[in-house]
N, C-alpha and C positions, 0 to 999 in steps of 0.2 A: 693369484689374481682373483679378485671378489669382482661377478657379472651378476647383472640382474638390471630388468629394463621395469620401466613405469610410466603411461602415459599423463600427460598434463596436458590440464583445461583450461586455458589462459582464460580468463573474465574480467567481465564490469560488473562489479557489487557481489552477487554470489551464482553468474551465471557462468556458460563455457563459452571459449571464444575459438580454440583449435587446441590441437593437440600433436605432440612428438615423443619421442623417448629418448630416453638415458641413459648411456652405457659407461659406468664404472671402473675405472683401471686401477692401476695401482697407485695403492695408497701413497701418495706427498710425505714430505718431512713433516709440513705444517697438520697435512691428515691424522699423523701419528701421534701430532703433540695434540691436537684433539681426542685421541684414541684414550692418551694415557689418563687427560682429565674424566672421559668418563668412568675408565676404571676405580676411580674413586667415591666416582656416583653411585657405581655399579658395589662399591666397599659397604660404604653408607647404608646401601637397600638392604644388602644383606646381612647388617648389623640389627635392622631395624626388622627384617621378618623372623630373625634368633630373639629377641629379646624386648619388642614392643608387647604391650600386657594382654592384648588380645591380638589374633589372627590376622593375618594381613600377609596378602599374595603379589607376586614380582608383579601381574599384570596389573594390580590395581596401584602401587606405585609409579609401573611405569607412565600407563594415564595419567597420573596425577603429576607427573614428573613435564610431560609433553604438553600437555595443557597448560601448567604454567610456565615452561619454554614460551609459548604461543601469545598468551595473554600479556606477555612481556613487552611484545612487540610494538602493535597498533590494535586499536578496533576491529581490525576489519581481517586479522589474521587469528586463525585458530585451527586446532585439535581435534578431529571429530570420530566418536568411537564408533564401533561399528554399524549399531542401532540410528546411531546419529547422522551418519552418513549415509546413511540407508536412505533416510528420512531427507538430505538435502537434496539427492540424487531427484527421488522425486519432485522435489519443489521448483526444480530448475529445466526440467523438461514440457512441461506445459501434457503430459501426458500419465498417467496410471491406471492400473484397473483396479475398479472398487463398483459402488454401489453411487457417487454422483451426491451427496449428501456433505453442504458446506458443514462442519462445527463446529460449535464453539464452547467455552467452561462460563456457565453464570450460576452463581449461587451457590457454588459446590456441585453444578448439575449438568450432563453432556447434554448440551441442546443443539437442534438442527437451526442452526441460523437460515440457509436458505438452499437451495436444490440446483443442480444443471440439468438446464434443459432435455429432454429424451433421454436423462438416462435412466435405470433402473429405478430408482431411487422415485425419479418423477412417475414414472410410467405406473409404480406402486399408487403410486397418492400421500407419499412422503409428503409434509407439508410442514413447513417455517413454523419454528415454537413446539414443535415435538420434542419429549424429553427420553431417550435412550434408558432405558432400564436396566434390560440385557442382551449379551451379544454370544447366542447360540447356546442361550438358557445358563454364561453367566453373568455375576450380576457386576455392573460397572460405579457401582456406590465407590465412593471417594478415590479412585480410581484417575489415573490424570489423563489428559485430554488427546496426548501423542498418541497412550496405550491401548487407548479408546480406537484410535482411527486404525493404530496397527492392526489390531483384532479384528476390522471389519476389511480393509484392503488384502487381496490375493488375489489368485491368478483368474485370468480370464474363465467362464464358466461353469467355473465353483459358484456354490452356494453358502448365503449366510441368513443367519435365524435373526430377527430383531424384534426389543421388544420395545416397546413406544408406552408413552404415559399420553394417551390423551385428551387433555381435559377431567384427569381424575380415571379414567378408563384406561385399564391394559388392553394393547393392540398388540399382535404380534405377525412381523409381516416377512416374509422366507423373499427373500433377492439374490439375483445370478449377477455376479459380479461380472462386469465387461471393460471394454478398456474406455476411459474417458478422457475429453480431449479438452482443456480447460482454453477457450474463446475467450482473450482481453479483451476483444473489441468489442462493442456499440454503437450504435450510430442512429441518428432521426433527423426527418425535416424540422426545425424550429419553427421557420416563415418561409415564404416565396425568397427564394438564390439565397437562404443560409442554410447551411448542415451543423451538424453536432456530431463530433465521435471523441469517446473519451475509449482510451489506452491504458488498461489497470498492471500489465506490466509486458515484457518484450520476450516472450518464450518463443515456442520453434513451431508455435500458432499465430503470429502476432501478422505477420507480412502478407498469409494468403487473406487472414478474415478483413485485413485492412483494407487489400483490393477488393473485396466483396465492398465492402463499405465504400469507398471510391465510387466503384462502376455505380453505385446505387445513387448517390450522390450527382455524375455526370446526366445518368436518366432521365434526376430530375432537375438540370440545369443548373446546379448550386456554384456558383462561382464564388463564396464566400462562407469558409468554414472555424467553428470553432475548435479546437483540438485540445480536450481536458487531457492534462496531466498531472494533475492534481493528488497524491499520496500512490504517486506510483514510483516503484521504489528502485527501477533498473531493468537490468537482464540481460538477452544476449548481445554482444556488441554486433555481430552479423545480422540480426535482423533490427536494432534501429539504424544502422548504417540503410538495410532497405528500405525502412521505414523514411527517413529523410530523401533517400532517393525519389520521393511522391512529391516531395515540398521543396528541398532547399535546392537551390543551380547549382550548375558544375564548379564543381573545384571539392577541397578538403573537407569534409564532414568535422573528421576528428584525427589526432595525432597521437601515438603512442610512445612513450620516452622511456626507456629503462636507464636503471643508476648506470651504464656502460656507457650512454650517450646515442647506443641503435634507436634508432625512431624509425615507427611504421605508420603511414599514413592511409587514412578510408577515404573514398571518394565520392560524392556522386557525380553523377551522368546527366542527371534532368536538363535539358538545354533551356526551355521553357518552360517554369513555375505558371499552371492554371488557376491555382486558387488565392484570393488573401486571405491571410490568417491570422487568428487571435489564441495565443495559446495561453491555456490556463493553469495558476504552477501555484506551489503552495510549500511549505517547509517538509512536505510531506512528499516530496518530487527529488529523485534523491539517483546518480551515479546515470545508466542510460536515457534514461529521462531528459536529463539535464541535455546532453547530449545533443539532442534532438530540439531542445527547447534551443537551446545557448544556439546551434549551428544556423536554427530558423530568425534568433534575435542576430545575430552576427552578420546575420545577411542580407536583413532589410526586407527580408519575404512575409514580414509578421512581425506581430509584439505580443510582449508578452503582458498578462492581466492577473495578480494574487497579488500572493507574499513571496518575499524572498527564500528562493529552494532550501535546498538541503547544504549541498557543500560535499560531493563525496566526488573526489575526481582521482581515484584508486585504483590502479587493476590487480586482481589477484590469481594466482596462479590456483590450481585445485590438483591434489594429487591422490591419489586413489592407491594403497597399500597394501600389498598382498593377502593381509588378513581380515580384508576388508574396512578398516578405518582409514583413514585420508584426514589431510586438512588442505587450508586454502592459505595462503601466502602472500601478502602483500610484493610485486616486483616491478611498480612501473605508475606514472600518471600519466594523464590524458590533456589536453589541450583544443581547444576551441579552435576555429578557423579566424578567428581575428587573433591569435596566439596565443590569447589569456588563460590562464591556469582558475578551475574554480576553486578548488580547494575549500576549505570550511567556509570561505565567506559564502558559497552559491552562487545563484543569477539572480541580480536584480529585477524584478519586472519594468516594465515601462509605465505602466500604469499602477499602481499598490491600492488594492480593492481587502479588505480581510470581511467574511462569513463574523458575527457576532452573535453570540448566542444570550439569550437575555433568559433571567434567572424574576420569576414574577413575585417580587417580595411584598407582593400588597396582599392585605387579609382583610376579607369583611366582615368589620366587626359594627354594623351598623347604618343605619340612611342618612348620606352625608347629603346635605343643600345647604342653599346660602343662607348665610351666618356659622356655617360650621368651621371650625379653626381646628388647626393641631396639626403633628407629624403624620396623620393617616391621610388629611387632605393634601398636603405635600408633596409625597408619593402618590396619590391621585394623577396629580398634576403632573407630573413629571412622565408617566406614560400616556396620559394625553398629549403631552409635548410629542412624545417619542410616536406616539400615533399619526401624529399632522394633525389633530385636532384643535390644537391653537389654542390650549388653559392658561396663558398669560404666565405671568412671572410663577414661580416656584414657592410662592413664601408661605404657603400653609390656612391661608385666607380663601375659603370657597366663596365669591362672590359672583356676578352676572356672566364674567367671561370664561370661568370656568364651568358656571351653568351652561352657558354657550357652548361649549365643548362636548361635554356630558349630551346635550340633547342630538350635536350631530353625528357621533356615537352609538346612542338608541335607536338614531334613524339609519344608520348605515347597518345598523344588527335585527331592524327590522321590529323593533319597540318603540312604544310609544315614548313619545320626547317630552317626557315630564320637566327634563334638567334636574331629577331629583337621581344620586346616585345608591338604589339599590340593587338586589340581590340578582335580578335579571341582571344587571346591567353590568353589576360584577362578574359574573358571569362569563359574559359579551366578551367584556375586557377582557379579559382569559386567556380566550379561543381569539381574539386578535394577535394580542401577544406570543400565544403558540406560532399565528399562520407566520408570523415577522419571522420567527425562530425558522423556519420552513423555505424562508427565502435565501436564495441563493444571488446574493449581490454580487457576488464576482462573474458570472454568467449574464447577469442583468447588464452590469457592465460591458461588457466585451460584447454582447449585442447592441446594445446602444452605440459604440464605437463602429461597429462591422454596416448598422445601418448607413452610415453618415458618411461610409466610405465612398 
């Protein structure tokens, strides 16, 4: 008799949802007819470490061997070697000890994208656009971005040496690693009775900082909240089931179906929904999110305002193996409270808003006024349209009403309104074009809705 137990993480997307164990008995008829196909895999490897032209070891086979088991499967099931699991462990608890320094790879270069709040890292005077040199004098040149963060994360109280490029200048700054506790939540007044809290994903911080944001929210009488979920990508099912327990009524949140036909059902409890809601979703909103989105669209508590989600209505199991690698296993979908399956298609929103980002392909080569023609005045035209400044048709003819445009333009940028379009005024246009790119019309939207309520 072969025993051996392993506990399992049941999840949405790649978080934990509970866990039990395995007890192994003796091997089936059908176990052994699997038994014998591996000894031929197990024939195969050892053919291949006698007589492949360079070196090559069982463990690096077998990895290669379990990982494309894995990738066989679906998307969302995989192989994770030891380092790599290491590495998911952390991502899924919303907690680790390090130094509190977000980063990211640009250019070839480890750059601090941005900081959390109080930790080391801030308390230093770490600051957004620092670029990482070395880490305890060494040097992180082309070096990748995991190996990076590996080297600086450890245990609570240890210390770490960094060396910063900034602005052309080596800094070097010594930080006590402590435990940090990664906060999704946010939240602010917009107007009088509306709130804003966007949710960046559902770790095993998500539910206390939310009631913080809540209580903050009732203080200042907000009966009317936005709720961004906008490129948030899941997590754990126990805390957006809490999470929905703030918004959606009683009955089913969400439903759990495995290939056997067992179904397990979440519930909330809220008797009475306080707030109305507009939730904000985007292709980028993807497995718990939806969740939370679909149960609050299902229920008539709120609507929703983007683009159409993600589509990830999967649970995966996470197994954790004695030599420290694990993978996660696709064994079960999930279902909505009006019954529906998301699956690849997502959630619709009720409203479909899309962020557009404009690319400013005009170049001044010149001072355009009336009588000026061609492709330059065209493209002119056509971001005045895009402006609301009303330059008439498109055809490439600068004449009075495009001059009209152009002068309320100068006036709105604070130039004299010649109606002649130069280099100031190119300019202008620009920095208009940027602030449009800057605007956030899905949020405009769903305030505009929420006022009207």
């Amino acid at each position: 008799m072969r025993k051996f137990s392993i506990r399992i993480f049941t999840l949405l997307l790649v978080f934990f949802l509970a866990f039990t164990s395995y007890t192994y008995a003796e091997v089936s008829t059908q176990d052994q007819d699997l038994y014998n196909e591996l000894a031929d895999i197990g024939a195969i490897m050892k053919y291949i470490t006698d007589n492949y032209i360079d070196n090559v070891t069982y463990e690096q086979l077998k990895e290669a061997a379990l990982k494309g088991i894995f990738s066989s499967l679906d998307e969302y099931s995989t192989y994770f070697t030891k380092e790599e699991f290491s590495q998911f462990e952390r991502g899924t608890s919303g907690t680790f000890s390090g130094t509190g320094m977000v980063l990211i790879e640009k250019d070839g270069k480890i750059v601090v994208d941005s900081v959390i709040e109080d930790s080391p890292a801030a308390k230093a005077g770490v600051k957004s656009g620092y670029i990482i040199k070395t880490v305890d004098g060494k040097s992180v040149e082309g070096m990748k971005l995991t190996d990076v963060v590996n080297m600086i994360l450890g245990d609570p109280g240890t210390k770490v040496k960094i060396t910063f490029d900034v602005g052309g200048t080596l800094k070097e700054i010594e930080l006590v690693r402590q435990v940090i506790h990664i906060n999704p939540v946010s939240y602010k007044l917009l107007e009088e009775g509306i709130g804003y809290i966007k949710i960046t994903e559902f770790n095993e911080n998500t539910t206390a900082n939310l009631t913080k944001a809540l209580l903050f929210m009732d203080k200042n009488n907000v009966k009317k909240l936005i709720l961004d979920l906008r490129n948030n990508p899941g997590g754990l099912l126990t805390e957006v089931v809490s999470a929905a327990n703030f918004f959606v009524p009683q009955g089913i949140v969400v439903t759990i179906e495995r290939r056997n036909g067992e179904k397990e059902d979440y519930y909330s409890y809220l008797t009475k929904p306080k707030y109305k809601l507009a939730v904000l979703v985007n292709k980028g909103t993807a497995s718990a999110a939806e969740i939370l989105a679909g149960a609050i669209q299902d229920t008539k508590v709120g609507f929703l305002v983007g683009e159409n989600t993600y589509g990830k209505g999967t649970v995966q199991s996470v197994v954790p193996l004695e030599d420290g690698s694990g993978f996660k296993l696709t064994i079960a979908r999930y279902k909505l409270p009006s019954g529906r399956y998301i699956g690849k298609e997502g959630l619709t929103p009720d409203v479909y808003v899309k962020n557009v980002q404009y690319t400013a392909d005009i170049k001044f080569g010149g001072e355009l006024k009336i009588g000026s023609r061609g492709n330059e005045v065209k493209i002119l035209q056509k971001y005045l349209n895009l402006l609301k400044f009303n330059a008439g048709p498109e055809d490439g003819i600068f004449g009075p009403k495009t001059a009209n445009a152009v002068k309320e333009l100068q006036k709105k940028a604070g130039l004299s309104p010649t109606g002649v379009f130069d280099k100031n005024t190119y300019n202008a246009l620009l920095k208009m074009i940027d602030s449009l790119n800057n605007k956030d019309a899905v949020l405009e939207k769903a305030l505009e809705l929420l006022r009207n309520m």
